[in-house]
C-alpha positions as CSV (number, residue, x, y, z in Angstrom):
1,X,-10.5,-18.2,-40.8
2,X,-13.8,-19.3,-38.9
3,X,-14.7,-23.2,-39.3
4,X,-18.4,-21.9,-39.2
5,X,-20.6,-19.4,-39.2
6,X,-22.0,-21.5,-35.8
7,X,-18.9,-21.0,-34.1
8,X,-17.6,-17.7,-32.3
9,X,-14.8,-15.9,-33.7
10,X,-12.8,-13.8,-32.2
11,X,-13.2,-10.3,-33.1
12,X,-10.1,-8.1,-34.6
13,X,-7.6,-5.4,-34.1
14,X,-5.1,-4.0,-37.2
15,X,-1.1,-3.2,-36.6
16,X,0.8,-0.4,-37.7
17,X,0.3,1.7,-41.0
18,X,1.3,2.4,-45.1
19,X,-1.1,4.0,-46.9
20,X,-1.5,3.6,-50.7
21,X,-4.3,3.8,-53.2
22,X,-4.9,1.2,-55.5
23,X,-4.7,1.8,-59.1
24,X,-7.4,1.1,-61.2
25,X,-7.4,-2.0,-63.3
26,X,-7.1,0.3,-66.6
27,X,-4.2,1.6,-65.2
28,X,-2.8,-1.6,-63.7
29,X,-3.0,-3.1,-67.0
30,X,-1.9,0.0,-68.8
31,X,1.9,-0.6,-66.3
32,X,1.5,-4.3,-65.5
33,X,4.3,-5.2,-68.4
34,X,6.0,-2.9,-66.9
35,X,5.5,-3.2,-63.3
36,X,6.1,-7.4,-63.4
37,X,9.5,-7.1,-65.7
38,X,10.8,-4.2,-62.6
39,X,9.7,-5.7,-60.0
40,X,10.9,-8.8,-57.9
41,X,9.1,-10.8,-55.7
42,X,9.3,-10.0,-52.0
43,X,9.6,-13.7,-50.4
44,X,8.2,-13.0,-46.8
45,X,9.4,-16.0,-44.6
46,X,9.6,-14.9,-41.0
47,X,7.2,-14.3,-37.9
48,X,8.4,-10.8,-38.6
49,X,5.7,-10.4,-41.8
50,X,3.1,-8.2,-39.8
51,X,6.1,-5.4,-40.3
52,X,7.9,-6.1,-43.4
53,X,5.1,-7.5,-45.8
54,X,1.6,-6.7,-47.7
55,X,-0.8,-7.6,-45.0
56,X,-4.3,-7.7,-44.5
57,X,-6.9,-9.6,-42.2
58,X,-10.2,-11.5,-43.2
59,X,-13.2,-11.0,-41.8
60,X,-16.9,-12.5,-41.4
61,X,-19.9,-11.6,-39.4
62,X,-18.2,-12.5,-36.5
63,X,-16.5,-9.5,-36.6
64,X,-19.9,-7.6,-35.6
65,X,-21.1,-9.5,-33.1
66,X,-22.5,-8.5,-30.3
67,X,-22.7,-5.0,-31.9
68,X,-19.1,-4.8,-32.9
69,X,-18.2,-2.7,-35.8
70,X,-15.1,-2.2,-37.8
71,X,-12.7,1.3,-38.6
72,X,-12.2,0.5,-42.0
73,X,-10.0,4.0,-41.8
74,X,-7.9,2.7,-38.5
75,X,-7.8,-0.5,-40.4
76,X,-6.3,1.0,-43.5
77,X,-4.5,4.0,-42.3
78,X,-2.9,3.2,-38.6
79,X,-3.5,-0.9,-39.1
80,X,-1.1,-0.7,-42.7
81,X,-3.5,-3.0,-43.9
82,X,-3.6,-3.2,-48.0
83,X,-6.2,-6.0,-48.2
84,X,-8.6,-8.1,-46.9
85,X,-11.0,-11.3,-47.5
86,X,-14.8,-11.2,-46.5
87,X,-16.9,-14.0,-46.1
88,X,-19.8,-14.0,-48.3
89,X,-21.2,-17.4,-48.1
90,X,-21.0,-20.8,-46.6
91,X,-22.5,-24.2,-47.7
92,X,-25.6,-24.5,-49.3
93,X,-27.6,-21.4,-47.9
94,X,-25.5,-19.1,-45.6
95,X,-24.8,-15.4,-46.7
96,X,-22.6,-13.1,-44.3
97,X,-25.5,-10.6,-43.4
98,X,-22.6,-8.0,-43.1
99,X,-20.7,-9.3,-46.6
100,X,-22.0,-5.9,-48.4
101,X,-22.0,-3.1,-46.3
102,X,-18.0,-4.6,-45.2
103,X,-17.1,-5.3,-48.7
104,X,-18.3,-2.0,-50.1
105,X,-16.6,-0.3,-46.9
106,X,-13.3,-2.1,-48.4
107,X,-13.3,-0.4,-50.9
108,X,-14.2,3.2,-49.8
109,X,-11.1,2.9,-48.1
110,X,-9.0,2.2,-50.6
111,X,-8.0,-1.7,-49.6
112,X,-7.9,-4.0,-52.5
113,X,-10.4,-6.9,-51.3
114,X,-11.2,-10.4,-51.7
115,X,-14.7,-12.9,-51.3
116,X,-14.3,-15.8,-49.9
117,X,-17.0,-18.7,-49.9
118,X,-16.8,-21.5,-46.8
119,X,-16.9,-25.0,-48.6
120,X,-19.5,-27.6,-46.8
121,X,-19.0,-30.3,-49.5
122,X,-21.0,-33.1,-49.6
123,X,-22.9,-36.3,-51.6
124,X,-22.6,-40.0,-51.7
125,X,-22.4,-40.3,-55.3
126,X,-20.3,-38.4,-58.3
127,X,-23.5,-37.0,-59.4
128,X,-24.8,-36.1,-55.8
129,X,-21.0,-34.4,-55.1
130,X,-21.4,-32.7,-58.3
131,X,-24.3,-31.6,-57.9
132,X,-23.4,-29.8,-53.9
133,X,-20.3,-28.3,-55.6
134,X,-22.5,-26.2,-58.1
135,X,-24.8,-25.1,-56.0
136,X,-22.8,-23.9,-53.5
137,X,-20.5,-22.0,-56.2
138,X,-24.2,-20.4,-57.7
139,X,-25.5,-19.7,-54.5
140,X,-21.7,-17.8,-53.8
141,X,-21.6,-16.3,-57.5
142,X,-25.0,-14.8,-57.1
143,X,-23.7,-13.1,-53.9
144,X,-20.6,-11.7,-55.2
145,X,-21.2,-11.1,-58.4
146,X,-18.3,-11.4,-61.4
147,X,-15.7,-9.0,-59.3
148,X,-14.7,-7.4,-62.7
149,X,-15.0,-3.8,-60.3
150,X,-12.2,-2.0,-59.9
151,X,-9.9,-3.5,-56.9
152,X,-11.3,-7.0,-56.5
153,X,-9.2,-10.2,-56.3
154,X,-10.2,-13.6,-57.5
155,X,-13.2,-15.8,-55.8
156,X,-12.2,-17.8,-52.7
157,X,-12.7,-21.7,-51.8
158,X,-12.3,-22.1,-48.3
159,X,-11.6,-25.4,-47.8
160,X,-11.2,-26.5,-44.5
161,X,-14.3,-28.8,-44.4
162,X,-13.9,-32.3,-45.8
163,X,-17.6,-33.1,-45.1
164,X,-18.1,-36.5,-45.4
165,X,-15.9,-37.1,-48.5
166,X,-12.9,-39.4,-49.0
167,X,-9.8,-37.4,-50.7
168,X,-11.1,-38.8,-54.2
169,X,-14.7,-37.3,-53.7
170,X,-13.7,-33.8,-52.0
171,X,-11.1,-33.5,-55.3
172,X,-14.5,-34.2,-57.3
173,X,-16.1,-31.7,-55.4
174,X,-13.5,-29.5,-55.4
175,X,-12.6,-29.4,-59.2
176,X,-16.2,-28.8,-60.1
177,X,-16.8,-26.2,-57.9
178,X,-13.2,-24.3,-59.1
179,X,-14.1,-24.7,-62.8
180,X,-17.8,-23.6,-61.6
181,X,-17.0,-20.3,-60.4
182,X,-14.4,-20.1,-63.4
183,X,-17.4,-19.9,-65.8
184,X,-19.2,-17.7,-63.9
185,X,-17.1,-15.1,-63.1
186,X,-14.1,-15.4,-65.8
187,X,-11.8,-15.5,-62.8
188,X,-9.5,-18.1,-61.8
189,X,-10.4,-18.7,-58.1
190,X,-7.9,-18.7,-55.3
191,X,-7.6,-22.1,-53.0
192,X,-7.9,-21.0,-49.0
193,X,-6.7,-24.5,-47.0
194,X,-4.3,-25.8,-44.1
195,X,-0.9,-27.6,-44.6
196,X,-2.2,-31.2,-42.7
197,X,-6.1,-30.7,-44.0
198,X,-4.3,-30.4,-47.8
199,X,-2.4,-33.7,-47.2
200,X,-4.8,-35.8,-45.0
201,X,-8.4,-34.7,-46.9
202,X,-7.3,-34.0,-50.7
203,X,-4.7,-37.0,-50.3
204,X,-2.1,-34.2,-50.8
205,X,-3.0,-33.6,-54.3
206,X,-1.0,-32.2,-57.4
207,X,-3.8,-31.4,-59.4
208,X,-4.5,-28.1,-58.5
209,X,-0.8,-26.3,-58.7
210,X,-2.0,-23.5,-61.9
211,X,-4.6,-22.0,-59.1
212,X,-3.0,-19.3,-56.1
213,X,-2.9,-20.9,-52.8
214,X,-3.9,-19.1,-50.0
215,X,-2.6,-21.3,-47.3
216,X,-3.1,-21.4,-43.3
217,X,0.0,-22.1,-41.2
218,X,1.0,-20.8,-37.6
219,X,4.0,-20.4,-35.6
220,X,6.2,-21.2,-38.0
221,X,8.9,-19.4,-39.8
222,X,7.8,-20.8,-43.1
223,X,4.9,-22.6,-44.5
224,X,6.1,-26.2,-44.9
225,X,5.1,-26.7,-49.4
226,X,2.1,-28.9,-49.8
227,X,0.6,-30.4,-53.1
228,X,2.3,-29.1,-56.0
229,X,2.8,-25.6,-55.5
230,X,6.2,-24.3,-55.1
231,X,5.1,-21.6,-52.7
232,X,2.2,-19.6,-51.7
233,X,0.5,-16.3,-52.7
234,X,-1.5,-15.1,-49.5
235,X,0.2,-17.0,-46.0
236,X,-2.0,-16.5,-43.2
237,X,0.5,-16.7,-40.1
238,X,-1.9,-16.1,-37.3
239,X,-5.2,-16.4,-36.0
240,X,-4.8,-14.1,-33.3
241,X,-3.4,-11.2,-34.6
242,X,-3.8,-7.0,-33.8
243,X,-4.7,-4.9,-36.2
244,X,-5.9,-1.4,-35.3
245,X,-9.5,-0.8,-36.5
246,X,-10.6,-4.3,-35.5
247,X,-10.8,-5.8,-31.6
248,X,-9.3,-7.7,-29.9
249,X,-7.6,-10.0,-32.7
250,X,-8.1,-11.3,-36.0
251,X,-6.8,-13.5,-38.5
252,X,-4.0,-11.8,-40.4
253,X,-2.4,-12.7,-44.2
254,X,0.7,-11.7,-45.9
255,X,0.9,-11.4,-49.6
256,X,3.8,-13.2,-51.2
257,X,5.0,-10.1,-53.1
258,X,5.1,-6.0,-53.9
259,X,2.3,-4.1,-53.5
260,X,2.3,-3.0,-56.9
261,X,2.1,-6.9,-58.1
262,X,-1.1,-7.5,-56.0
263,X,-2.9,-4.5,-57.6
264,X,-1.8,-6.4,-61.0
265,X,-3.5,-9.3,-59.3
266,X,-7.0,-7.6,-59.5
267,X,-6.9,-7.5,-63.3
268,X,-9.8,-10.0,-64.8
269,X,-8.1,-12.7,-66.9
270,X,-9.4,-11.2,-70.0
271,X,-7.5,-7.8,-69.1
272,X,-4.2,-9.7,-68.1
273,X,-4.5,-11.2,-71.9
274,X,-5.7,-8.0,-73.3
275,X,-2.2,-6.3,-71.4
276,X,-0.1,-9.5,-72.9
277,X,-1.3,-8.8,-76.4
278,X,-0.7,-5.3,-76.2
279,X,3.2,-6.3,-75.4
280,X,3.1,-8.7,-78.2
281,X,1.8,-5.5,-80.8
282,X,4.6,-3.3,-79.1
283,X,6.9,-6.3,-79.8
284,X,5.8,-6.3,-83.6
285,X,5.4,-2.6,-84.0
286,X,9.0,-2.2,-82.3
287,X,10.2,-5.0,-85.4
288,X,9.0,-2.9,-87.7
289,X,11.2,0.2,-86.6
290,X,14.4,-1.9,-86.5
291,X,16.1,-4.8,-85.2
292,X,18.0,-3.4,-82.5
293,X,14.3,-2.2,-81.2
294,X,12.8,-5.9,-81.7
295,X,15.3,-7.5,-79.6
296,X,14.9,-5.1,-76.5
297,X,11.3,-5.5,-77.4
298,X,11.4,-9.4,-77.4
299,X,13.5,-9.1,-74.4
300,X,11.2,-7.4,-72.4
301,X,8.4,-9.3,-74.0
302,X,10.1,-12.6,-72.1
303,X,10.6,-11.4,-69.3
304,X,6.7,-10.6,-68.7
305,X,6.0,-14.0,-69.3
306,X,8.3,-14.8,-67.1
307,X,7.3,-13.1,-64.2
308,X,3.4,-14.1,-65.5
309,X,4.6,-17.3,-64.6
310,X,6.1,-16.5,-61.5
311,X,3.7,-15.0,-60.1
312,X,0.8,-17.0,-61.2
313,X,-1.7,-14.3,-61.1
314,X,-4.8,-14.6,-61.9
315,X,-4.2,-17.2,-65.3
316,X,-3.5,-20.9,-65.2
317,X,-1.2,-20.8,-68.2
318,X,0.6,-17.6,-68.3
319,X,2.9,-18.5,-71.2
320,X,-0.7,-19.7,-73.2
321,X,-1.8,-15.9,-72.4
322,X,1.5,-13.9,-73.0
323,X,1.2,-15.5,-77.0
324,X,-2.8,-14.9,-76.8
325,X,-3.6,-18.6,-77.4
326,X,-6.0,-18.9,-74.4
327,X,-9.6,-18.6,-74.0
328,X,-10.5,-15.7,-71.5
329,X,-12.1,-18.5,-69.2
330,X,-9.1,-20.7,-68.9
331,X,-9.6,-24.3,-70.6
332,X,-7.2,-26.3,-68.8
333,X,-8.5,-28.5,-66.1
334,X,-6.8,-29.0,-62.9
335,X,-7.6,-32.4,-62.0
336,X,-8.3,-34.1,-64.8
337,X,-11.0,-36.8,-65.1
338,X,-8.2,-39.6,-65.7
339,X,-7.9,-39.1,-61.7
340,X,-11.5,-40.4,-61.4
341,X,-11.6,-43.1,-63.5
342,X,-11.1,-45.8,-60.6
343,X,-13.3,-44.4,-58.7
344,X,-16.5,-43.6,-60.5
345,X,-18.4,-45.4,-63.3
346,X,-19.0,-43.4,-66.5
347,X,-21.9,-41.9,-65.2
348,X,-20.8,-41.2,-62.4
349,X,-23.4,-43.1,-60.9
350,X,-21.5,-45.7,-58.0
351,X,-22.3,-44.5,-54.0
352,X,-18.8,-43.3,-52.2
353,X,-17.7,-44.8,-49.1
354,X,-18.3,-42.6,-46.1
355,X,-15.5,-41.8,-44.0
């Protein structure tokens, strides 16, 4: 991913081809029960995920410099590419001039896309780091809108930037601007950040396990586990990567699973409720017609949530949503304000030490 907008970055290429449509969120969420009780995750863990995973690259305005353009068809068609991230914003004030006509170009294509905002956090008090967190997650929701279209994964935090924050005040920053863009677009957002900038700049913090992790690691076979997450969702294994459609290299992702279970991934929370509840009615309806029904019912019920869980889709507490006890806009906070209690007053008023 670029460190800046400032900054050149190289421009991309796509490898070699699948071609798929994606379904439509009504009819992800009509076979999402379905699709997550069948299907097993697909753990990618080699060099070798270019050929054997669900790729796609990100892209930013860097990507038409110097009048560069991008094949969205090469990209999707000879590249194999089934998704990709464009940068919409970055800091306080930046918008990708090319973030619409490349988003909307996605999805002509038929590649199931993603926005991604590049975090510039700053502020010297609670109230000052508060206050640059919400901006900068207005100034990106007003960009991208509440991706409830069909297609569209979760909002991005790019987080590569510590600014001039100690891990205490970037997890301030960063927790307001996740539950931020929660509000605004009823989607929970999807972390972007590096294996030693996690550990070194957010003090390798726990807090933040319930959101996906989209994490940056190269020339490995693996990503080493950071924070709390057991794994990731997106792996980006290479900065330099070929990709037809897109010259001479780009940044390319794999997804941490089946094709079929990122389409499921583009369903708002409120659909992935609205698809657990219908389970639970088949459930009760299947009760009524007999026990032998209600147990295969139940079964398959369980084993939704289970995957739910598994796959940690676009919800924080799938087994909250598979019984339809959670609000659409997720209530649970990841990072709770016990964490900041030795660090800020009750206002939130005390200056932070630069570093």
């Amino acid at each position: 991913m670029p460190k800046s907008y400032l900054i050149a970055w190289p421009e991309p290429r796509l490898p070699a081809g699948r071609t798929t449509r994606l379904t439509r969120p009504r009819v992800a969420l009509l076979r999402a029960a379905a699709v997550l009780a069948v299907v097993a995750t697909m753990t990618v863990t080699g060099m070798s995920a270019a050929t054997a995973g669900v790729i796609g690259p990100d892209v930013s305005s860097h990507n038409h410099d110097q009048g560069a353009s991008l094949n969205w068809r090469a990209i999707r068609s000879s590249g194999g590419a089934s998704f990709v991230f464009v940068k919409a914003t970055e800091g306080g004030g930046y918008r990708n001039p090319s973030f619409s006509s490349d988003f909307a170009s996605a999805r002509s294509h038929g590649l199931i896309r993603g926005a991604y905002h590049y975090a510039r956090p700053g502020g010297t008090s609670a109230r000052e780091i508060t206050g640059s967190a919400n901006a900068e997650a207005d100034q990106f929701g007003r960009v991208i809108g509440d991706l409830n279209s069909p297609g569209n994964l979760a909002p991005v935090l790019d987080l590569e930037d510590a600014g001039n924050l100690s891990p205490p005040g970037l997890s301030l920053w960063v927790h307001t601007w996740l539950e931020r863009m929660t509000k605004l677009t009823g989607r929970t957002p999807i972390i972007y950040t590096g294996v030693s900038f996690w550990q070194k700049k957010m003090g390798n913090s726990t807090a933040y396990a319930a959101y996906p992790l989209w994490l940056a690691a190269y020339g490995v076979s693996k990503p080493a586990r950071i924070g709390g997450w057991g794994s990731y969702t997106f792996w980006q294994y290479t900065d330099s990567g070929h990709l037809a459609g897109a010259s001479p290299s780009t940044d390319l992702s794999v997804f941490n699973g089946s094709l079929a279970q990122l389409s499921a991934m583009t369903a708002t929370n409120a659909a992935t409720r609205a698809a657990a509840a219908a389970t639970a009615a088949a459930t009760a309806a299947a009760a009524a017609a007999g026990a032998a029904a209600a147990n295969r019912a139940t079964a398959a019920a369980a084993e939704v949530a289970a995957d739910l869980r598994t796959l940690r889709l676009t919800t924080r507490d799938a087994t909250a949503i598979a019984d339809g006890t959670q609000d659409e806009a997720p209530t649970s906070s990841p990072g709770s304000p016990s964490w900041l209690g030795g660090v800020f007053g009750v206002d939130g008023s005390p200056a932070l030490t630069r570093h």
